[in-house]
BAVODREN-166747 format. One record per residue (C-alpha): residue in one letter; x, y, z. Coordinates in pm, whole numbers, padded with zeros to 5 digits, always signed. Example, Ala and Ser with C-alpha at 12.3 -4.5 7.8 and 13.67 -1.06 7.14 Angstrom:
BEGIN
{'A',{+01230,-00450,+00780}}
{'S',{+01367,-00106,+00714}}
% end
This chain:
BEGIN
{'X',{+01748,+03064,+02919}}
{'X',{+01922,+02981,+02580}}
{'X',{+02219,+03226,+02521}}
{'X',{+02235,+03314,+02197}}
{'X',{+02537,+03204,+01984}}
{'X',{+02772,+03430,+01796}}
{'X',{+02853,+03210,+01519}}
{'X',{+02717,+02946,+01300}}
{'X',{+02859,+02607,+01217}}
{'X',{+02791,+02470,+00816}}
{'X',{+02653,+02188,+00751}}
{'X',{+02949,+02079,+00503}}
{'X',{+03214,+02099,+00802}}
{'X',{+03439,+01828,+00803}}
{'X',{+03706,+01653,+01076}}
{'X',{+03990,+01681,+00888}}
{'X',{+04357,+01502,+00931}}
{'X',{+04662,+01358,+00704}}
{'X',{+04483,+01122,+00506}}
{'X',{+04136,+01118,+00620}}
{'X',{+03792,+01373,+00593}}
{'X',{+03494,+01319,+00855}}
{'X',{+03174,+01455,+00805}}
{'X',{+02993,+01561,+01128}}
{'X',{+02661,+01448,+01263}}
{'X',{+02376,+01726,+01273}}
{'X',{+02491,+01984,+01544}}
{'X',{+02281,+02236,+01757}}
{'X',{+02581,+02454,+01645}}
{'X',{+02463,+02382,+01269}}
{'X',{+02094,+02560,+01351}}
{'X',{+02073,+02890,+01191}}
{'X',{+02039,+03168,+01393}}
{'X',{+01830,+03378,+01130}}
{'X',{+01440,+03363,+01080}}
{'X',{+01182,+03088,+01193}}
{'X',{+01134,+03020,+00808}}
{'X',{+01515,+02924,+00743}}
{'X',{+01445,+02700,+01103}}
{'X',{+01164,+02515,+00883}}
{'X',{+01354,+02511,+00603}}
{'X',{+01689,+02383,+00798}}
{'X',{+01438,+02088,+00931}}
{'X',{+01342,+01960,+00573}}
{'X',{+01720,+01974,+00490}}
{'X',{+01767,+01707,+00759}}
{'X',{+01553,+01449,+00564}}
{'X',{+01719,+01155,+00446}}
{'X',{+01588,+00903,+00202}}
{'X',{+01710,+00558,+00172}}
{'X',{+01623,+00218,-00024}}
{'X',{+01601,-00149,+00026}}
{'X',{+01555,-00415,-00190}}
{'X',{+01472,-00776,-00165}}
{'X',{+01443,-01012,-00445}}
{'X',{+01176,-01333,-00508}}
{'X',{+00899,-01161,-00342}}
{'X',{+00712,-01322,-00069}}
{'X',{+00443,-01596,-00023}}
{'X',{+00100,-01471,-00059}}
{'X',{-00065,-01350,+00275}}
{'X',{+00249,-01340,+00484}}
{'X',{+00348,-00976,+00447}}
{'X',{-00044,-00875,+00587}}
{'X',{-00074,-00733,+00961}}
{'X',{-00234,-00968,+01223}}
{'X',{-00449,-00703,+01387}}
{'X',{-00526,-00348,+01251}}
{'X',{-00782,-00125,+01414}}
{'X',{-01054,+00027,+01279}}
{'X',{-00880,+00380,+01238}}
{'X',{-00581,+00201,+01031}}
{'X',{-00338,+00182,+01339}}
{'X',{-00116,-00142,+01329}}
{'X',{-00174,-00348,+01629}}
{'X',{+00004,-00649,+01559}}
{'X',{+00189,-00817,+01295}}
{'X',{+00180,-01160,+01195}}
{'X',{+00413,-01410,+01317}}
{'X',{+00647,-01336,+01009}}
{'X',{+00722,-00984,+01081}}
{'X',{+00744,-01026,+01444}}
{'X',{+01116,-00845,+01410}}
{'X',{+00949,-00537,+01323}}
{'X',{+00687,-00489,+01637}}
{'X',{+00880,-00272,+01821}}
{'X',{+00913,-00012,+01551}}
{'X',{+00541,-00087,+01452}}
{'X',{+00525,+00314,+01540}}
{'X',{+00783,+00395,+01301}}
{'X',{+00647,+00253,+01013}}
{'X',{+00391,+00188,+00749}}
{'X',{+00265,-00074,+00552}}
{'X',{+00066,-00031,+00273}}
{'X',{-00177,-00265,+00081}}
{'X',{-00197,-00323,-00292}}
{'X',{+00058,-00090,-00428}}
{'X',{+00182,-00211,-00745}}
{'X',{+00462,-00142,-01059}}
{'X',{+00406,-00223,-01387}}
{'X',{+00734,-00433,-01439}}
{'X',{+00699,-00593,-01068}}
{'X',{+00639,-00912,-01280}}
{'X',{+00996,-01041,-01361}}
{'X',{+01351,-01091,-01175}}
{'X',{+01536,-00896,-01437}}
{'X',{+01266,-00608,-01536}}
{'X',{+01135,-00588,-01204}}
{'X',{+01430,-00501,-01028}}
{'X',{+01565,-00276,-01270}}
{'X',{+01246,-00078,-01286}}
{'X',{+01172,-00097,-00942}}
{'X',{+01314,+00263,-00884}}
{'X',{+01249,+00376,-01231}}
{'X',{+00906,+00335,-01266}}
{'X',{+00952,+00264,-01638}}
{'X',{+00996,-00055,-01901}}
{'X',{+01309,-00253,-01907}}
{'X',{+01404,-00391,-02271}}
{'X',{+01684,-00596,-02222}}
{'X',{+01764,-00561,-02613}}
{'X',{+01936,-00248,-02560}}
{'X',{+01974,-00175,-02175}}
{'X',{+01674,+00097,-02097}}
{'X',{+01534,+00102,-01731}}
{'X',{+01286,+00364,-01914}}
{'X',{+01443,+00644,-01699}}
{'X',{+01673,+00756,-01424}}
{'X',{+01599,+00557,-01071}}
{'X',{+01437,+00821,-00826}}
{'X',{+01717,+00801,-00552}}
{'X',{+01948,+00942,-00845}}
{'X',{+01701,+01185,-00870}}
{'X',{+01726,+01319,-00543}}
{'X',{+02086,+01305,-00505}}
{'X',{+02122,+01504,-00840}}
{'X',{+01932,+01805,-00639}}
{'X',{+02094,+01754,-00317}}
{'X',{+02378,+01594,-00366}}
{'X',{+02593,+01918,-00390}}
{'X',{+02552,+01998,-00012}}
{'X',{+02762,+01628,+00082}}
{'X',{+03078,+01473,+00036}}
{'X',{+02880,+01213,-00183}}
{'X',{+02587,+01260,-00395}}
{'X',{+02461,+00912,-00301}}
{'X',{+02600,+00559,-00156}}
{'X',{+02509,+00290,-00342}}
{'X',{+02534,-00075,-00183}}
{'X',{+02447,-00396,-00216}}
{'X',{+02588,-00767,-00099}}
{'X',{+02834,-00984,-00303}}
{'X',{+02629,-01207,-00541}}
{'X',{+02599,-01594,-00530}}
{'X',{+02477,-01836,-00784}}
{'X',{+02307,-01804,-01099}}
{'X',{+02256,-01430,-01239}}
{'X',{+02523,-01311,-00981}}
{'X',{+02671,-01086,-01298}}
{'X',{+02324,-01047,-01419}}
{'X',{+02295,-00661,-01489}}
{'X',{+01899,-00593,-01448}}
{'X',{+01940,-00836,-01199}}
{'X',{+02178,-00615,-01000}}
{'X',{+02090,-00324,-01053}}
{'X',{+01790,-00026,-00905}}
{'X',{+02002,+00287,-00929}}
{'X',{+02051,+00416,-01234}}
{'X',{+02250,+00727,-01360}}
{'X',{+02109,+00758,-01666}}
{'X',{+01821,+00487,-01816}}
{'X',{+02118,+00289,-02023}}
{'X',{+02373,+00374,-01681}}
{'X',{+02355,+00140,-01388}}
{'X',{+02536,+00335,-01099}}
{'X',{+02811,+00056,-00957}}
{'X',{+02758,-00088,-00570}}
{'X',{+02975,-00081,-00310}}
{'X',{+03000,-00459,-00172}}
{'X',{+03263,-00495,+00060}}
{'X',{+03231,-00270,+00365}}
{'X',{+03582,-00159,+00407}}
{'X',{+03580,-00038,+00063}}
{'X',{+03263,+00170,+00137}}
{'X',{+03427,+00305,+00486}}
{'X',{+03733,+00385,+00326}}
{'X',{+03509,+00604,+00009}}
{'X',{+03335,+00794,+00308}}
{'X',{+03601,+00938,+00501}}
{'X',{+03923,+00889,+00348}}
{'X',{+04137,+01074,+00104}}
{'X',{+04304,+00767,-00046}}
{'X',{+04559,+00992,-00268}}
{'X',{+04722,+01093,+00056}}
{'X',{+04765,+00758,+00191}}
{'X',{+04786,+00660,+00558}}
{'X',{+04593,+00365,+00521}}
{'X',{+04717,+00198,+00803}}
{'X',{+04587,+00448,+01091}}
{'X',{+04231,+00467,+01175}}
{'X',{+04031,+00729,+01092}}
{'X',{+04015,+00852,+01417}}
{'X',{+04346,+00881,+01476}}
{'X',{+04381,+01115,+01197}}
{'X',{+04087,+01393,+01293}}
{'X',{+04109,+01358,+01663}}
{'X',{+04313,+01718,+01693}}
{'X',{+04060,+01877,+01466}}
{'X',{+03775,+01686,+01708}}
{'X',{+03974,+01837,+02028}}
{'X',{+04011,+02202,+01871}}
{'X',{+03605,+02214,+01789}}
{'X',{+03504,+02067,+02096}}
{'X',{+03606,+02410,+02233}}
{'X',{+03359,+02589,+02084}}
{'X',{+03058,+02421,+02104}}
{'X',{+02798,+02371,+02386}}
{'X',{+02798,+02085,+02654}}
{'X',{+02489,+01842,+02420}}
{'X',{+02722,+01909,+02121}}
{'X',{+03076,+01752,+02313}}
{'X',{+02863,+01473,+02399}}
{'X',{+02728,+01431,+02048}}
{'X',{+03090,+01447,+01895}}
{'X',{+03232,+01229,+02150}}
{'X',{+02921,+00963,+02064}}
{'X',{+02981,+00976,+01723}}
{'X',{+03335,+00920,+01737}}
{'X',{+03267,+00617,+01952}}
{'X',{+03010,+00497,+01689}}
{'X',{+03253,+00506,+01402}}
{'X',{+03576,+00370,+01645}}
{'X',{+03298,+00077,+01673}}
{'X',{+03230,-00022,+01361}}
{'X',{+03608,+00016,+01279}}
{'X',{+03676,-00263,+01561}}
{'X',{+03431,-00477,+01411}}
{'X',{+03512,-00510,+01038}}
{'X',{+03884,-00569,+01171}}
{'X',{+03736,-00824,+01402}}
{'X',{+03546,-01005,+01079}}
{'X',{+03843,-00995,+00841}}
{'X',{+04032,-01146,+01099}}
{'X',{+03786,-01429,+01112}}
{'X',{+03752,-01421,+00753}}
{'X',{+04123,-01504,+00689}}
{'X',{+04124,-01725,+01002}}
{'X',{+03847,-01953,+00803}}
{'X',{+04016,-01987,+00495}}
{'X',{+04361,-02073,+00692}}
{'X',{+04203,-02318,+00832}}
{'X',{+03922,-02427,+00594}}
{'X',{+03650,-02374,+00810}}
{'X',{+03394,-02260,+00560}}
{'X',{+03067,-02467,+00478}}
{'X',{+03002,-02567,+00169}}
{'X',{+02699,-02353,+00100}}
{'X',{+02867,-02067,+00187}}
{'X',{+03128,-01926,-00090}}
{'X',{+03508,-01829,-00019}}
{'X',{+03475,-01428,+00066}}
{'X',{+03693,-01174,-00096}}
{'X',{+03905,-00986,+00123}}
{'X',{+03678,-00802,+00319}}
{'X',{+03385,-01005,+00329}}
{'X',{+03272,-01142,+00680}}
{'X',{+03221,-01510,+00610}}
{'X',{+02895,-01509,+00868}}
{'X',{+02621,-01348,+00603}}
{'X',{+02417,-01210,+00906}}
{'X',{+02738,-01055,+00984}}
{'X',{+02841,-00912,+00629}}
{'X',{+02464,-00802,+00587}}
{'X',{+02487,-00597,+00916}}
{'X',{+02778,-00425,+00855}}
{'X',{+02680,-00285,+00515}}
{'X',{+02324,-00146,+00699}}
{'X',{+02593,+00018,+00920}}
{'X',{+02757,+00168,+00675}}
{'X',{+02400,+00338,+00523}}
{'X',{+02333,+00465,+00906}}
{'X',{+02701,+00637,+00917}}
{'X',{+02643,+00752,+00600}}
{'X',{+02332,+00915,+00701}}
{'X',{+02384,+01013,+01086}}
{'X',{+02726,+01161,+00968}}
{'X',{+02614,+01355,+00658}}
{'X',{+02871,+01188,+00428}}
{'X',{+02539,+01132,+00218}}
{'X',{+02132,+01170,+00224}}
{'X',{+02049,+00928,-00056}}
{'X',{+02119,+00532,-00005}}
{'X',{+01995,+00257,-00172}}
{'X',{+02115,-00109,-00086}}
{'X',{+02035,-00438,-00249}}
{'X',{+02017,-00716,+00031}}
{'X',{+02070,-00980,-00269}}
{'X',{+02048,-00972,-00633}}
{'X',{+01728,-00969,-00833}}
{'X',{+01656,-01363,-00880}}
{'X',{+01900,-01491,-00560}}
{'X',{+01993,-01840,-00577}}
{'X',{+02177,-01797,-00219}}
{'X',{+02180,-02077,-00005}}
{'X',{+02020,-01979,+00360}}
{'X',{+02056,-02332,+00542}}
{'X',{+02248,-02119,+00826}}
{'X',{+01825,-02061,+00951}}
{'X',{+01683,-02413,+01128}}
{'X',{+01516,-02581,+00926}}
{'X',{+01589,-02407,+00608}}
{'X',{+01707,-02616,+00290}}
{'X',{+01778,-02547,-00062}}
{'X',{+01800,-02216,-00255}}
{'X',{+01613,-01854,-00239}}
{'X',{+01460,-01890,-00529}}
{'X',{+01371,-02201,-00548}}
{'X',{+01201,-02173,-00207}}
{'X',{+01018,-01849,-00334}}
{'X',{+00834,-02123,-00605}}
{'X',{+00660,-02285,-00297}}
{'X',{+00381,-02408,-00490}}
{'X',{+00643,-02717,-00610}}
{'X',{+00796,-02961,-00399}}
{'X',{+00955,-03143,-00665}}
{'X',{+01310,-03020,-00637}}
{'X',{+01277,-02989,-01079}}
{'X',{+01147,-02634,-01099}}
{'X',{+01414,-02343,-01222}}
{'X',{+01710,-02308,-01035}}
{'X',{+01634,-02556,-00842}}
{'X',{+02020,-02772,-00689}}
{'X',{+01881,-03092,-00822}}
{'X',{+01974,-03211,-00478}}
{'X',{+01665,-03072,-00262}}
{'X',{+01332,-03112,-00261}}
{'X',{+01078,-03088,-00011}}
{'X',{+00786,-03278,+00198}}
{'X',{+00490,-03085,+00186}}
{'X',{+00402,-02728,+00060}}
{'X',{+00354,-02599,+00432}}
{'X',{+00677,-02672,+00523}}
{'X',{+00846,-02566,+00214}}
{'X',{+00643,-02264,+00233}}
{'X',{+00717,-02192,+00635}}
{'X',{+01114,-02196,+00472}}
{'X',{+01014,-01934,+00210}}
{'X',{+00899,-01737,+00496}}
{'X',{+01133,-01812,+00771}}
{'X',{+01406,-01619,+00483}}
{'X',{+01188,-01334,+00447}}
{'X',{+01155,-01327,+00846}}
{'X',{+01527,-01311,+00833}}
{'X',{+01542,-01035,+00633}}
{'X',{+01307,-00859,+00848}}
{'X',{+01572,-00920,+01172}}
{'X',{+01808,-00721,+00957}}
{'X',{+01592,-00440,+00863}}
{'X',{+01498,-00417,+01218}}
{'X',{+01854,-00437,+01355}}
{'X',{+01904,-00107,+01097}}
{'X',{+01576,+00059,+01276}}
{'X',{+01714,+00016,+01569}}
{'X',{+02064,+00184,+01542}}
{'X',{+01899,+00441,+01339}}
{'X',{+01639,+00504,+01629}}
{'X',{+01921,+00507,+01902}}
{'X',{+02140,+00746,+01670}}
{'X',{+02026,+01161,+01778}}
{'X',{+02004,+01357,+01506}}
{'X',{+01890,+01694,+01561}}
{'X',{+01600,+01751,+01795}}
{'X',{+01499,+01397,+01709}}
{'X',{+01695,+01030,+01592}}
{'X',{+01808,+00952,+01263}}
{'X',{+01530,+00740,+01212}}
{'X',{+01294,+01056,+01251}}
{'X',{+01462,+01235,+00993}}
{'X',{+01484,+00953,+00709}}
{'X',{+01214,+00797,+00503}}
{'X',{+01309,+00441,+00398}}
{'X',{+01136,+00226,+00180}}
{'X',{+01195,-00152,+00216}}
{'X',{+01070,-00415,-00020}}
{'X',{+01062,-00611,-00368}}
{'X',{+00953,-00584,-00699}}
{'X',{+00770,-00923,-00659}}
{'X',{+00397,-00948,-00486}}
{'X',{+00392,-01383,-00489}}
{'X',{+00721,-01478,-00559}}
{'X',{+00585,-01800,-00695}}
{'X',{+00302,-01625,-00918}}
{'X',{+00572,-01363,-01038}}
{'X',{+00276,-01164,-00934}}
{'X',{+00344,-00746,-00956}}
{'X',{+00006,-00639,-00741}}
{'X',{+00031,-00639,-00375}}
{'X',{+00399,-00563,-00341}}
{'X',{+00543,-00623,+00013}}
{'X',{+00619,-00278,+00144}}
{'X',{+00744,-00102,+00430}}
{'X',{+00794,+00265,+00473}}
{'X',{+01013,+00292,+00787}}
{'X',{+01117,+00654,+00947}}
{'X',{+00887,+00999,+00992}}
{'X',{+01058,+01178,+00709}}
{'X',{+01160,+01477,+00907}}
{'X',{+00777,+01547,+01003}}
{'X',{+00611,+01431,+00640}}
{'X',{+00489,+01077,+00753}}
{'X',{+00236,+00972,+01005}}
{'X',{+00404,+00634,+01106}}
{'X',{+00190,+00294,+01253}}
{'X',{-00080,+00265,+01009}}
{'X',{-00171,+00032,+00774}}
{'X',{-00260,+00208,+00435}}
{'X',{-00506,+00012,+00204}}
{'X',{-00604,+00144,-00123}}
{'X',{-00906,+00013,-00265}}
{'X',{-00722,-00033,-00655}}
{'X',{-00382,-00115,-00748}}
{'X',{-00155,+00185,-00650}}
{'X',{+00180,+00282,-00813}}
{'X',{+00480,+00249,-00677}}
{'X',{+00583,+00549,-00832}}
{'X',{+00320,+00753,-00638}}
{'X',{+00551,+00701,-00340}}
{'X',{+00849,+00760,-00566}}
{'X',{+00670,+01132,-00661}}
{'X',{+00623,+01187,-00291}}
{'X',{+00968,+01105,-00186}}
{'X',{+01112,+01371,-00427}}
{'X',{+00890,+01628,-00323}}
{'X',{+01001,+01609,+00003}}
{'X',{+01340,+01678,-00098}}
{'X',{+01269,+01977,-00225}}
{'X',{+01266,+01868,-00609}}
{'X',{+01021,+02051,-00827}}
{'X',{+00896,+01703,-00994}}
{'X',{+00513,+01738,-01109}}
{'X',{+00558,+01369,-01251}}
{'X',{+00739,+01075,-01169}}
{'X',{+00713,+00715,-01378}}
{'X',{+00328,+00640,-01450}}
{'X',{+00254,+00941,-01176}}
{'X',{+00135,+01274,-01175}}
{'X',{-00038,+01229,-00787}}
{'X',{+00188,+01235,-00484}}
{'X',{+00091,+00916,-00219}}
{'X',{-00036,+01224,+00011}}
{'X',{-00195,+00973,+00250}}
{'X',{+00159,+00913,+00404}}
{'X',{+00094,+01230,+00599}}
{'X',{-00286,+01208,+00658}}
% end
C-alpha cells in the first residue's frame, strides 16, 4: 500500500553549495499528488528531445536494414549498423525522407533543422532551427533553455559557419557550441561568479544531498545516491583525459593525423566524442536541460580517421567513393585508393564508427532511470545527415534514426517506408507537438509524421 505523501518536490529543485547548482534527476517525490490529468500531463513534461548530426552522408544502400518483416518490425540490420542491434527495439528507421537543401555541405547542414533555404549572400537558414523552437517554449522550466554541442573542427571549413552550424537563434543567429567538455560541465552546474573552481561539484552540494535524503522515500535515496555516482564518474574521467592530454604533448606522443588538443580536449577522438554524448545524457537525466543538439563533426569534415584498421585518407574524401584517384576535392594529395570496394568498405567502416558512438549514448541513456521508465524512454532523438549519397550530394533517402519512445509518442523497432519523398520537417512538426508547442506548420510542413506512433 502506497502512503500518501504530504508534500511535493518541484521539478526546478536544485543541490545547491558555495560555488556550484545541481539539478536533480526525475524523483517519485516530483509526481504530483493532484488529479490523474496533471499525472498525464507530468508524463509529457518528462519528454526530452535531442539531435545528432553527421556530415558527408553515407554510401548508397548501407544505411538499409538486412531483414524487416512483413509487419515493418526490424529484424536485423546490415553488417554496417551492427552497433545498433541491441537497441533495434528502441528505434526507428525510416526510408526516403528527404529536405530540400540536403544537397550541399554548407546549405544542408544549416537547413537541416530549419527546414528552409540557406543563401550564403547574407546568412539566412530561412528560419529558426526546431530544437530552438522547443527550448523557447520549455526552456523556462530548466537551468538552460538548450545545450548546444558539437566536436572541435579539423581541416578545411573547420571555421566554416553553415558548415558548423544546425541551431539557430534566429535565421541570421547561429547559437555557439560547446566543444570542450569541461567547459560544458562547468556551464551545467556551476556558478562560476562565486568561484571554487578547484572542488568538485560534489563536494560542494553533498550537505544539501544529505539534508534531502531525509525526506524522501527508500527508491528516491537510491536514485540520488546513483546520480551522484554518475556525475562523480564522469568528473574522474575528464580529469583522467586531461591528464593524458598534457602527458602527450609533454612528451610528444601525438600522431600526426591527429591535431594538438586545446586544454580540455582528450587527444583519443573516441574518447573526446564519448564524453561530450555524456554530457547530453547528464544534461538530460539531470534536468539541467530538455533540448540538445550535438554535431559529431562539421558539415564537410576533412578529419582524418586512420585510428579504424584499415582506414586511410580523409572523411570527405572517402564519402566521394566513386573515385579512387586521390585528385577529387579535398582530397591530401597523398592517398589514393585500390579499388572502389575497398575505398567504399572505408567510407562505411567511419559511418559504422559513428554508429558505436551513438550506441554507446543508447546505452547509458537506457541504463539511466528516469521516472517509471529510463532516460531513453522519455527522449526522442533523431540521428543523421543532411546528405542521402555522400558521393551523389544526393538529398532523397537521408540516413535516419529516431532513437528513444518519446515519453509514450513513438512505437520503436520498425522500419517506416514511405512510398514518395517525405520531409524532414514532417518529423520536425511532430517533435514540437510533442512538446507541447501549438505549431500547425513547421518548414515545407503542415502534416505531423503521425506514423511514429502507429
Amino acid at each position: 500500500m502506497n502512503t500518501p505523501r504530504s508534500w511535493h518536490l518541484s521539478r526546478r529543485t536544485m543541490l545547491r553549495g558555495l560555488g556550484a547548482s545541481l539539478a536533480l534527476p526525475f524523483l517519485d517525490v516530483m509526481e504530483p499528488v493532484t488529479s490523474k490529468a496533471a499525472v498525464v500531463n507530468a508524463a509529457r513534461k518528462k519528454l526530452k528531445v535531442g539531435y545528432l548530426y553527421f556530415p558527408n552522408g553515407v554510401a548508397k544502400g548501407s544505411w538499409h536494414p538486412e531483414r524487416v518483416s512483413d509487419d515493418g518490425r526490424l529484424q536485423e540490420l546490415n553488417p554496417w549498423m551492427k552497433p545498433l542491434e541491441p537497441f533495434k527495439e528502441d528505434i526507428i528507421i525510416p526510408e526516403n525522407m528527404w529536405t530540400p537543401r540536403g544537397n550541399g555541405h554548407g546549405a544542408g547542414t544549416a537547413t537541416w533543422l530549419t527546414g528552409g533555404r540557406y543563401s550564403g549572400r547574407r546568412i539566412d537558414a530561412g528560419g529558426v532551427s526546431v530544437d530552438q523552437i522547443a527550448a523557447k517554449h520549455v526552456g523556462h522550466e530548466t537551468p538552460l533553455p538548450s545545450l548546444e554541442l558539437g566536436t572541435q573542427g579539423e581541416g578545411y571549413f573547420s571555421n566554416d559557419l553553415p558548415r558548423n552550424t544546425i541551431s539557430w537563434t534566429a535565421s541570421n543567429v547561429p547559437a555557439s557550441r560547446e566543444t570542450v567538455p569541461r567547459i560544458i560541465f562547468d556551464r551545467m552546474f556551476r556558478r562560476p561568479e562565486e568561484g571554487m573552481t578547484d572542488k568538485s561539484v560534489l563536494d560542494l552540494v553533498l550537505a544539501h544531498a544529505k539534508t534531502l535524503k531525509t525526506q524522501v522515500s527508500a527508491a528516491d535515496k537510491q536514485k540520488i545516491d546513483e546520480y551522484l555516482e554518475s556525475i562523480r564518474a564522469v568528473e574522474k574521467r575528464m580529469e583522467f583525459a586531461e591528464a593524458q592530454s598534457a602527458r602527450a604533448s609533454r612528451e610528444g606522443i601525438l600522431t600526426d593525423t591527429l591535431q594538438r588538443p586545446e586544454a580540455g580536449i582528450p587527444n583519443n577522438h573516441e574518447e573526446y566524442v564519448r564524453q561530450l554524448l555524456d554530457m547530453m545524457a547528464l544534461a538530460f537525466w539531470s534536468g539541467a536541460t530538455r533540448v540538445s543538439s550535438m554535431m559529431l563533426d562539421h558539415g564537410q569534415s576533412n578529419r582524418y580517421f586512420n585510428f579504424i584498421d584499415g582506414v586511410e585518407g580523409t572523411w570527405h574524401a572517402l564519402s566521394h567513393y566513386r573515385d579512387i584517384s586521390g585528385k577529387t576535392e579535398d582530397d591530401d594529395g597523398k592517398t589514393s585508393w585500390k579499388s572502389l570496394n575497398s575505398k567504399r568498405s572505408m567510407y562505411c567502416a567511419v559511418n559504422r564508427w559513428h554508429h558505436e558512438q551513438v550506441a554507446y549514448l543508447l546505452g547509458r541513456m537506457k541504463e539511466l532511470p528516469d521516472g517509471d521508465g529510463s532516460l531513453l524512454d522519455n527522449t526522442m532523438l533523431l540521428y543523421g545527415s543532411s546528405l542521402g549519397d555522400g558521393h551523389a550530394h544526393d538529398e532523397e533517402d537521408l540516413p535516419v534514426v529516431i532513437a528513444g519512445h518519446g515519453a509514450g509518442a513513438i512505437k520503436s523497432g520498425r522500419q517506416l517506408r514511405f512510398e514518395d519523398s517525405f520531409s524532414l520537417s514532417n518529423y520536425h512538426l511532430f517533435t514540437l507537438q510533442q512538446m507541447g508547442v501549438q505549431a500547425e506548420r513547421f518548414g515545407d510542413s503542415e502534416t505531423p509524421v503521425t506514423e511514429l506512433s502507429a
